[in-house]
Each structure stands twice: as C-alpha cells, then as structure tokens.
C-alpha positions in Angstrom: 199.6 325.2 145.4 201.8 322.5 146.6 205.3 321.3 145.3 206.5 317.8 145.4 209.9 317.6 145.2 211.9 315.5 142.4 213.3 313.5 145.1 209.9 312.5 146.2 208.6 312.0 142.9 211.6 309.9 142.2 211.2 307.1 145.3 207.4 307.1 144.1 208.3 306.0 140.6 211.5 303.4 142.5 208.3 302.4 144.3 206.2 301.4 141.6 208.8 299.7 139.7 209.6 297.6 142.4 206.0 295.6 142.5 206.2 294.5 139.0 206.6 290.9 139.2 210.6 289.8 138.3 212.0 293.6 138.5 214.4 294.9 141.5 215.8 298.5 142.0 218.4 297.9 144.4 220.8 300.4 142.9 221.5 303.5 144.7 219.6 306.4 142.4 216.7 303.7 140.9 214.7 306.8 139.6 215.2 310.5 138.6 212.9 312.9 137.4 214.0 315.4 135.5 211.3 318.1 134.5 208.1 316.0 133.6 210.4 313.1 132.4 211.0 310.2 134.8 213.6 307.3 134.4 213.9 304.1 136.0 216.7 302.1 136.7 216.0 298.1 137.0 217.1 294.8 137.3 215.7 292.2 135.6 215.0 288.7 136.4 216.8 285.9 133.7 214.3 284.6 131.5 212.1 287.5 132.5 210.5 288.9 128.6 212.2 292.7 128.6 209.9 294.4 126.5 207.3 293.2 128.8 208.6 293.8 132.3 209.9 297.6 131.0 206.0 298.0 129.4 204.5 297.0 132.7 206.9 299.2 135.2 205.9 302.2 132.6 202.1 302.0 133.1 202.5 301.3 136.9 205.0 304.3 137.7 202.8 306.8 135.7 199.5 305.3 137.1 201.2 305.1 140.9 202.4 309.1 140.1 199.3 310.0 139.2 197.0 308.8 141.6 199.9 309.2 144.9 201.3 312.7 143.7 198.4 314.4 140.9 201.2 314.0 138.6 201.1 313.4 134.9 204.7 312.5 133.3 205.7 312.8 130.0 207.7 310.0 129.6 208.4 307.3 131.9 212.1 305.9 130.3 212.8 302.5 131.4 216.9 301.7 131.8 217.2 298.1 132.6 220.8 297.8 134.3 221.2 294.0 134.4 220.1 290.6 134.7 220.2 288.4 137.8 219.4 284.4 138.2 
C-alpha cells in the first residue's frame, strides 16, 4: 500500500483550486490537509459571487483528489483570504 504525503495531497487540492475561473492561491501555504480534512486558502476576484466560486473549488479539489491520488476527503473547507480588482 502506498502513502501520499499531506504535502502532496495539499498542492493537489492548491492545484485544483487554482483553475476555477476568478480564484488565485498565490499565498504561501494555499492548502493543508489535516487527517481526511483539506482547507483551501483563496483569493477572490471583485465582483466574483463567493458562495459560488467557494462551491465550485469544493467539488473540483475533491473530484481532482480523487481521481489524481484515490483519495476521498471529508471535508474540503474553503478560506477565502481576500478580494483583488
């Protein structure tokens, strides 16, 4: 059985979040997985609709960590850090 490392797991989910359309993770820890829990750190584009943008990033983190890594999280928390123009 093999092991992927949080770490991995956690540039996987940074990865993910970055193609939604109006999101950035430019901070320096965008992701962490803790356990079967991941959270995302992202900015948001103005005008960009929040519940929508955080909605989207959750389905394509735990669909891009299923079908890159076999893993199923829990929870996939979404922290959105600020808003840019």
């Amino acid at each position: 059985m093999s092991v992927i490392s949080p770490e991995v797991l956690a540039r996987y989910a940074a990865d993910a979040a970055a193609e939604v359309p109006g999101v950035h993770t430019k901070q320096r820890r965008p992701a962490k997985v803790s356990g079967d829990e991941v959270e995302v750190h992202v900015v948001a584009d103005y005008g960009a609709e929040i519940p929508r943008v955080a909605a989207e990033v959750q389905q394509r983190v735990f669909e891009y960590l299923l079908r890159m890594a076999h893993v199923t999280p829990s929870a996939v928390n979404v922290v959105v850090d600020d808003v840019v123009r």
